[in-house]
Every structure is written in structure tokens, then in C-alpha cells.
N, C-alpha and C positions, 0 to 999 in steps of 0.2 A: 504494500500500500504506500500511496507518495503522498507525502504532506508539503510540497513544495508549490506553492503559486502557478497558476499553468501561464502560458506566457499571455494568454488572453488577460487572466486577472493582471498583471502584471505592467499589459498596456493599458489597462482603463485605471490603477491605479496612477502609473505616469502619467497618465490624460488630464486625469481631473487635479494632480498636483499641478503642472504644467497650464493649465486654464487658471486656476487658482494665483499661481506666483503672475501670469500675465493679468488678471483684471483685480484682484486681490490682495497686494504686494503690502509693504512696510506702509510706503503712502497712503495708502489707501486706507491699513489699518487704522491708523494714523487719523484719516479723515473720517473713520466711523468714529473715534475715540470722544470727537469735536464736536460730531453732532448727533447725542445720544439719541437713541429712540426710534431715529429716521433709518431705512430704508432703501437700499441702492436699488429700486422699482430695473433698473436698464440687466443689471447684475444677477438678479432675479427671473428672469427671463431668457438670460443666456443661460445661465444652471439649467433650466428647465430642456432649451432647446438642444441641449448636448447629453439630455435624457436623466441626468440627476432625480429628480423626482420620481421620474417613471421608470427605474431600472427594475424592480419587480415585478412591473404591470406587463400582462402578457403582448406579445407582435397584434397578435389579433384588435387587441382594444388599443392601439396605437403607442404600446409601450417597445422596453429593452426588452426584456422577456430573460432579462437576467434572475440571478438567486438571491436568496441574504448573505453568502457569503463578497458576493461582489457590492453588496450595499454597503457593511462594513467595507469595505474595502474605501470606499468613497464618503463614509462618513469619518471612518481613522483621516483623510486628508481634511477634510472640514476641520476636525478639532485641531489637528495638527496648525492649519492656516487660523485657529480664532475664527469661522468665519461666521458673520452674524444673522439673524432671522431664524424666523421658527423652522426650522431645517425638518425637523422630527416631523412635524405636524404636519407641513403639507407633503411629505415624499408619503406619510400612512394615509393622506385623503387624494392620492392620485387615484386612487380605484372608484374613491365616492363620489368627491366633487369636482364637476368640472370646472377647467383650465387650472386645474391643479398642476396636473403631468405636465403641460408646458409651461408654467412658472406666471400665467397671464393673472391667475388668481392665488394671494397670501392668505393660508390656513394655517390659526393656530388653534391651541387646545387648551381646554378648559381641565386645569390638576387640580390634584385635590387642597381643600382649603379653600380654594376658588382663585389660584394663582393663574394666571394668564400671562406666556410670556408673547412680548409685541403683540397686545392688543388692539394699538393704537393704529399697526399698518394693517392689521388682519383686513381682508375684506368675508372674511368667514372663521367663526368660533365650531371649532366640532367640541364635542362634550356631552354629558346629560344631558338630553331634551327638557328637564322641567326644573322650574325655579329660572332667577335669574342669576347673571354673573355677580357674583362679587369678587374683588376688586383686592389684592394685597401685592404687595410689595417685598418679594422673598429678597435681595440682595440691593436696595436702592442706590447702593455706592459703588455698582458695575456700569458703568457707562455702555455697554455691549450688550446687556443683558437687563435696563432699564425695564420694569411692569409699572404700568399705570396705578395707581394707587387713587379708592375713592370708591362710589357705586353712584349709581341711578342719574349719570348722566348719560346725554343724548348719545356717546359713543358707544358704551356698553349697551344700553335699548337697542341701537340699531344691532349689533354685534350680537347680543341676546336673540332675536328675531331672527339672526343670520344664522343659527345655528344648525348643525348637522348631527344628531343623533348618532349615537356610538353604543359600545366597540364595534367595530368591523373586521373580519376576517380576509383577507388579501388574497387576491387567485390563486398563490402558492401554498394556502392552507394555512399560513402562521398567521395567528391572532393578533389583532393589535398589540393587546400589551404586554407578548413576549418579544414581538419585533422592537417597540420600543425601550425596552430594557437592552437590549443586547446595544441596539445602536447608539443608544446611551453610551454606554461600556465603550463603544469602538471609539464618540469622541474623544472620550475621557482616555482611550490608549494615546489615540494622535496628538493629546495635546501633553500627555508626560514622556512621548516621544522629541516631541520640540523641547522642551524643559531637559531632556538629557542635552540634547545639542547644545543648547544654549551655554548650561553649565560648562560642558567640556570646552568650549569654546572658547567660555570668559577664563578658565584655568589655563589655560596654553599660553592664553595673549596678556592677561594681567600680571604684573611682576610686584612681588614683594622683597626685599633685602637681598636684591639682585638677581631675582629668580621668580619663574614664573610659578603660580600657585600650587599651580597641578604638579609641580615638583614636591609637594609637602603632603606628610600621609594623611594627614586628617582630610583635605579634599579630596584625596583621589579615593578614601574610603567612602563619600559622602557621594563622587561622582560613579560608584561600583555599587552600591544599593542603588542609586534611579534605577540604574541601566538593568540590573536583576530582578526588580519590580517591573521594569520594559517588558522584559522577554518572556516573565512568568505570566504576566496581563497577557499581551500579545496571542501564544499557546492557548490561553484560555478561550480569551475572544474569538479567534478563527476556530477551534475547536466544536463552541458553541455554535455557529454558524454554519456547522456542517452539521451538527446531530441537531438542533433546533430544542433538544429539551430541555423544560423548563428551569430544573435544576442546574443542569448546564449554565443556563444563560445566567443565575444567579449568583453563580460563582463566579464564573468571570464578570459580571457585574462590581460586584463585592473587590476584584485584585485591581481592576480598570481604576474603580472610586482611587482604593487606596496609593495606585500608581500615577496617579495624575494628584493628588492634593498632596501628599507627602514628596512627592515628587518635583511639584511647584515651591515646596516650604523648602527642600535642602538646595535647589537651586536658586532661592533668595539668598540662601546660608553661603554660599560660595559668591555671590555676588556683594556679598556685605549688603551696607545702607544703601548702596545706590540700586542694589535690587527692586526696594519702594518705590521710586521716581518714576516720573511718568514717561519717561523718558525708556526704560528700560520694559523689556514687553513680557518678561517673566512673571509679576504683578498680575498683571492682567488673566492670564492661564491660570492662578491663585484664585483668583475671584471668581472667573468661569467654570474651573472644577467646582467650589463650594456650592454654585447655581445648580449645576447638572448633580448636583448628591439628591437634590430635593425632589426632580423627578420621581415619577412611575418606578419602584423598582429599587427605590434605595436601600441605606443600610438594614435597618430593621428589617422591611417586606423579605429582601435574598436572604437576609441570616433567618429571617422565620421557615422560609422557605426550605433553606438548608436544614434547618433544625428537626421539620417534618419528616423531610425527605431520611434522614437520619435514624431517627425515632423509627417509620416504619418499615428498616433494613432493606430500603432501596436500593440503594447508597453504602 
């Protein structure tokens, strides 16, 4: 049996990094960072058109007709690039709503609590059918990841009324909300994937008492835990993605969390204080991870899950 990427996965991995680093880039992040909340509507659209959204949706209903493994595959580059909008929520209502799959229409989803992330660009809320939205504010100090904060004004009502009735189950059989856990997991690999980089990076090139950092054991022991959290996540992730079961995905769920936020914290730690600056894009991966914990699927729900699965000698 080969566990090695077939060169297909391989090219649409490179694809969508390579689309990414072209529309995507530092500046860019840069210019999302400026103007919280908003939207790149032109960006959104080219995703769609190079089938991001639709890569599960079968040839027939005008999709990729690809699997979850190749979704991960393109959601690890998203986390990887920070890249922003409800990623999750419209690629799981390509099947439901239309001009989802092509990117013409922003869906996001109603989590629990009544968190909505980028409510404000959605042009459709999927979630529960009844009740109306309310309105919190899981991370207000992410500029990337800003939620609306408030209820029962004119954008919620409309947003409320725009609503799409859930879960949905996907042509390929997988449920919403084990597709959403997993791809959860894949951001949160991609982006403790960048956070190993970055580290190693600032340690080569940063010098202290005439020598660069990564010369001294404590970083390079601190740069040898990401990168073992990397690969242990990683395993998991695409693992998951091939056998689809639940338990699966919650495990890898649970190494993804822990390899992207501890991940993000020791690569502050090799960055010293200038890690914090806004300047430095480490920070930001910090506050991104902590957002994606809160999703569908975090620590409690996978450790319960684990915990079952355990209890009735599954597992």
C-alpha cells in the first residue's frame, strides 16, 4: 500500500499554493490586516473558478469530482497562506446553494453559541432553520477573523431570512460535520506548517553574540517539537481523509488544534518580542489557530468522542 501523494494530489496542491502566493501574497495579507471584516469579492471568485469550492461536488453537477483527501489538501494551503472568509462554509454549501461552487455567492454558518464568522459579507447564513441569529464575538482582537457583535439589526434579519437549513450530507457520502472537523484540522496543519518555517527561518538569519540563534540548543529544541507536532498532525490528517471515520477525524482534529497553537506560541518564543508586532505575521497564525479551536469539532466534542470510542473497545 502507498501513502505517498499521487502526482495529481500533488499538482493541485502546487496549484492552489501557486494561485495563493500570486493573488494572496504578504501585501495582500497585509491589506486584509487594514481592512478588517471586508472581503476580497474579485478573490473570491477566482477560488471558486479554479474549483476550490466545488472540488467534492460531482463532474455531473458542475463540480471537480474530486475527494476529501484532495480538499484537505487545498484547505492545509489556505491555513498555511492565513487566507481569509468563510472558506469552510461555502466549499460545505456548494452542493446546497447556489453560486456557491463558483464563488458568485458568500456562505457562512451559523456555530454554536450563535457565533457567525463574516456575517457581514455572507450573502447567505446556513445553520438551524428556527430562531434567529444571535450575534457574538469569539476573538474581536483578530483582524482576519472579525464577527459582528450585537442582534436584531437589519443585517442579521436579512441574513436570518437568508438562511439554508442544515446538516447536509455531500454527494460523496461524508456529513457535514465530519467534513468540517477534519478540514478544520487541515487549516490548522497548514498554518503550524508556516509557523515551523517561519521559526526556522528567523533562527538561521537572526544573530545573537555573534551567532545565529539556531546555533543554541534551546531553539533548535523548541524548532524540533513544531516540526514533530508537523508530521505527527500531518499523518493524522491525510490519514483521516482516507478512512473518513469519525474517530479518525477527531484525532487528528485534537494533534492539528495542538500543532498549530502551540506551534504558533514556540514560534513567538524564538522570535522574542518582536514576534507581537504587527509587523511580524507569526501573531496572527496565534490568533487564527485560537479562532479555529472554537469551531464544530473542538477540544472537548474529539476528546468526548475519543473517550467513547475508547470506553466501547473500538479503538
Amino acid at each position: 500500500m502507498r501513502f505517498q501523494l499521487t502526482e495529481d494530489q500533488r499538482a493541485l496542491r502546487d496549484g492552489v499554493r501557486q494561485l495563493l502566493a500570486r493573488r494572496f501574497d504578504a501585501d495582500a495579507l497585509r491589506a486584509a490586516v487594514r481592512r478588517p471584516g471586508r472581503l476580497d469579492r474579485a478573490l473570491w471568485r477566482e477560488l471558486g473558478a479554479a474549483g476550490f469550492f466545488a472540488l467534492r461536488l460531482p463532474e455531473a453537477d458542475g463540480g471537480v469530482g474530486l475527494g476529501l483527501p484532495e480538499a484537505v489538501l487545498a484547505f492545509e494551503e489556505a491555513g498555511r497562506a492565513l487566507l481569509p472568509g468563510p472558506l469552510l462554509a461555502t466549499h460545505l454549501a456548494a452542493g446546497a446553494v447556489p453560486g456557491a461552487a463558483d464563488g458568485s455567492v458568500v456562505v457562512a454558518a451559523a456555530g454554536g453559541g450563535g457565533t457567525v464568522e463574516w456575517l457581514a459579507e455572507a450573502d447567505v447564513v446556513r445553520g438551524d432553520a428556527t430562531g434567529a441569529v444571535e450575534l457574538r464575538s469569539v476573538d474581536p482582537l483578530t483582524p482576519l477573523h472579525r464577527l459582528p457583535r450585537g442582534s436584531g439589526s437589519a443585517a442579521a434579519d436579512e441574513r436570518a431570512a437568508a438562511r439554508v437549513p442544515g446538516p447536509y450530507t455531500s454527494p460523496t457520502g461524508v456529513p457535514d460535520a465530519s467534513a468540517a472537523v477534519l478540514l478544520t484540522a487541515a487549516e490548522q496543519l497548514g498554518s503550524a506548517v508556516r509557523t515551523c518555517e517561519l521559526a526556522v527561518q528567523h533562527a538561521r538569519t537572526r544573530e545573537q553574540f555573534g551567532r545565529p540563534i539556531g546555533a543554541f540548543q534551546a531553539v533548535q529544541h523548541l524548532c524540533a517539537g513544531m516540526l514533530v507536532r508537523v508530521e505527527v498532525a500531518r499523518v493524522a490528517v491525510y490519514a483521516a481523509a482516507v478512512t473518513a471515520d469519525p474517530v479518525d477525524v477527531a484525532a487528528a482534529r485534537l494533534l492539528a488544534d495542538e500543532a498549530a497553537v502551540r506551534g504558533a506560541r514556540d514560534c513567538l518564543q524564538v522570535h522574542g518580542g518582536m514576534g507581537f508586532t504587527w509587523e511580524a505575521e507569526v501573531h496572527l497564525h496565534l490568533k487564527r489557530a485560537w479562532v479555529r479551536t472554537h469551531r464544530t469539532g473542538g477540544a472537548t466534542e474529539s476528546e468526548e468522542m475519543l473517550a467513547d470510542a475508547l470506553t466501547a473497545g473500538t479503538r
